[in-house]
C-alpha positions as CSV (number, residue, x, y, z in Angstrom):
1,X,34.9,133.9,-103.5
2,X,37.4,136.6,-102.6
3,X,40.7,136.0,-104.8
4,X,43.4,137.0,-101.9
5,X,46.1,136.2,-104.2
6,X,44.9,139.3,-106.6
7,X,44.2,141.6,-103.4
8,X,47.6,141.2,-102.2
9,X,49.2,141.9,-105.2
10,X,47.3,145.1,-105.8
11,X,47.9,146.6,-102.9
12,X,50.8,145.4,-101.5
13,X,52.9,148.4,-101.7
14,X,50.3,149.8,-99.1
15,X,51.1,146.9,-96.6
16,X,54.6,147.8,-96.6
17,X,55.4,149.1,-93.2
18,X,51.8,149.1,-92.6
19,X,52.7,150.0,-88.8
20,X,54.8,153.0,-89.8
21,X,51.7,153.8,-91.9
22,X,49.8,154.6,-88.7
23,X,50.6,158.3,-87.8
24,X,51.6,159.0,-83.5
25,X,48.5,160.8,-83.5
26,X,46.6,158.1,-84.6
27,X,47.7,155.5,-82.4
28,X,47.0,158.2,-79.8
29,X,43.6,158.6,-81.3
30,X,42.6,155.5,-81.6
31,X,44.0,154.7,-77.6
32,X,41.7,157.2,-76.8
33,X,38.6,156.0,-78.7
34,X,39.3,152.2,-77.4
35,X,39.6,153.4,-73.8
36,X,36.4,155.1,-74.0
37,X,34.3,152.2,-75.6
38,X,35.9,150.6,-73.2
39,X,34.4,152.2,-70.5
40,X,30.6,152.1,-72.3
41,X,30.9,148.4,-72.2
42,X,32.5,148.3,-68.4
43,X,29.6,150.4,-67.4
44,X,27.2,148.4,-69.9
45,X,28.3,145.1,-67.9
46,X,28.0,146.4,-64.6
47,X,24.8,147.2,-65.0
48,X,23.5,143.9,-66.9
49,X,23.1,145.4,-69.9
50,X,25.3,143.6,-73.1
51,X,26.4,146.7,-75.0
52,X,23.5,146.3,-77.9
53,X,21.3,146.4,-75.8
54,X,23.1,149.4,-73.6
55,X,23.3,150.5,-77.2
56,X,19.9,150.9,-78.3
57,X,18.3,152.0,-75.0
58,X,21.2,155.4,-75.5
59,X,19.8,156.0,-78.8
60,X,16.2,156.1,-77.3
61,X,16.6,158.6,-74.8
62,X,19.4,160.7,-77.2
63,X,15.5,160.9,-79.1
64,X,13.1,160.9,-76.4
65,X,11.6,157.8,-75.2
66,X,10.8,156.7,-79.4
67,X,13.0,156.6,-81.7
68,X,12.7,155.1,-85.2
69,X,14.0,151.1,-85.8
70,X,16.4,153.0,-88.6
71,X,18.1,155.1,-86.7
72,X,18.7,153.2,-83.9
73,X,20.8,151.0,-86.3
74,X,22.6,153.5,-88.3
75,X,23.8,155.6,-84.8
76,X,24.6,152.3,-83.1
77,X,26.9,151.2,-85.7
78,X,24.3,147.7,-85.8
79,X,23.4,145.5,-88.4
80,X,19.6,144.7,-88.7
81,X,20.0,141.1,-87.3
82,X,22.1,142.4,-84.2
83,X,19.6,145.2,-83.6
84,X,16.2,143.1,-83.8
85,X,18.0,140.4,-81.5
86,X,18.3,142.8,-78.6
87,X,15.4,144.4,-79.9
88,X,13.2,141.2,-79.7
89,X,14.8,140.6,-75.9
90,X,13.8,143.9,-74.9
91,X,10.4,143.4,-76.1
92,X,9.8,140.3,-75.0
93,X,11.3,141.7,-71.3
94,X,8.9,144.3,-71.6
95,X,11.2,147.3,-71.8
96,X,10.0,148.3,-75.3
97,X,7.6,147.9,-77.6
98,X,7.4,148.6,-81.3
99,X,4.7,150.2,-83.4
100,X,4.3,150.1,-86.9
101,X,4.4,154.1,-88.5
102,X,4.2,152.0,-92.3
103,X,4.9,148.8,-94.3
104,X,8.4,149.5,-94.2
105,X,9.4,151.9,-90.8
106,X,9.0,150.7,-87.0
107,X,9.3,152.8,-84.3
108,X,10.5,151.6,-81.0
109,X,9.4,153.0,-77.9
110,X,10.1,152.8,-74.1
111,X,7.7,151.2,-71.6
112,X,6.6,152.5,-68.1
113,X,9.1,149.6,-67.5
114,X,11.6,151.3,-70.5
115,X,11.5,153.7,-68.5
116,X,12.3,152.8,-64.6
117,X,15.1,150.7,-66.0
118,X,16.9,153.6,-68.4
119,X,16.6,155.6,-65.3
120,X,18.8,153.2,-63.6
121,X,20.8,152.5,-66.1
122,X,21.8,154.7,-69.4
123,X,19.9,157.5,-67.4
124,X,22.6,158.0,-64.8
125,X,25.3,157.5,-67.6
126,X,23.8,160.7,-69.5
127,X,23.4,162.4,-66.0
128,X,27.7,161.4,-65.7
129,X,28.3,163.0,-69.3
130,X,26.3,166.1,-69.0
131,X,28.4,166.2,-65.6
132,X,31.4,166.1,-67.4
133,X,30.9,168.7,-70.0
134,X,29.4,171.1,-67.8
135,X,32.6,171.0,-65.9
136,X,34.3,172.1,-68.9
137,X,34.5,175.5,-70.4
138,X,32.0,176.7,-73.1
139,X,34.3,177.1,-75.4
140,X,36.3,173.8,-75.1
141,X,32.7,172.2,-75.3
142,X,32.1,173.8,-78.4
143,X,35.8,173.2,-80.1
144,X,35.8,169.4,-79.0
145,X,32.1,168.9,-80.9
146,X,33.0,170.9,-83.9
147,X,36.5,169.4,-84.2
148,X,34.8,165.7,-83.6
149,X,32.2,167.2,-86.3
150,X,35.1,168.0,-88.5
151,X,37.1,164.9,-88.4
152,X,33.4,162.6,-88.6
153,X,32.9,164.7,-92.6
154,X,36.4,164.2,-93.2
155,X,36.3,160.1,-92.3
156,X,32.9,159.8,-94.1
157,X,34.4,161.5,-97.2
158,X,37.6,159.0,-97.2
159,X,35.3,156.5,-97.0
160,X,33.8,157.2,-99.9
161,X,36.9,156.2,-101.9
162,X,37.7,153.1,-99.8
163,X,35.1,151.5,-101.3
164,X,37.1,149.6,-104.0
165,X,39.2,148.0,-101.6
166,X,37.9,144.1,-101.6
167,X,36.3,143.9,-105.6
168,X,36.1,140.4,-105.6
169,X,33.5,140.0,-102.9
170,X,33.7,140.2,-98.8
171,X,36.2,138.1,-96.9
């Protein structure tokens, strides 16, 4: 049981303004990062997909047409139970199948099927981004990825030392 009580008194001079905490940038930032997950999921929803599922079927392609059960949850941002739940759907659809590389690692792969409806689908949504940076300068490509790059380190670093933030268990 989480003891609230002791949380908020050890770190309640960090709620203090916790809105002026957040930097203009930031809110910009994080506009930005909400307006474009927002479009995933529009896109995601207009095309039947639920955004696991629209998820998962990215990460394939990003790989090839197989991609490891692993990785599809760590670049997702997917627990196990969420992944295998679409996964199991898009199995039993027909749209993927998994085969078994050891006792412990899957890989999932696309079917003939996999593969007609990711053309329809995530496949035109890559075709839109590649669209998109192509129409940008070389060098504005190249500063956006290394700067994202930069600012992914720098987050997973921070994180590091978040880690003591809820010591008496998960809320």
């Amino acid at each position: 049981m989480v003891d609230i009580e002791w949380i908020c008194h050890k770190y309640t001079h960090r709620e203090r303004g916790m809105i002026d905490m957040i930097s203009n940038e930031m809110q910009r930032f994080n506009h930005l990062v909400g307006e474009i997950d927002a479009v995933y999921h529009e896109v995601a929803w207009n095309q039947g997909l639920s955004d696991s599922i629209f998820d998962i079927l990215y990460t394939i392609c990003n790989a090839g047409e197989c991609c490891m059960l692993k990785d599809i949850c760590r670049n997702c941002g997917l627990s196990k139970q969420t992944a295998n739940s679409a996964l199991r759907k898009l199995e039993k659809e027909g749209i993927v199948y998994l085969e078994l590389m050891d006792s412990k690692h899957k890989k999932v792969c696309l079917t003939e099927a996999g593969k007609c409806l990711v053309s329809r689908t995530v496949g035109r949504v890559i075709e839109a981004e590649n669209e998109i940076l192509a129409s940008w300068e070389k060098e504005d490509v190249e500063t956006y990825i290394a700067l994202t790059r930069r600012y992914l380190l720098a987050l997973q670093e921070k994180a590091k030392d978040l880690s003591d933030g809820l010591e008496g268990g998960r809320l």
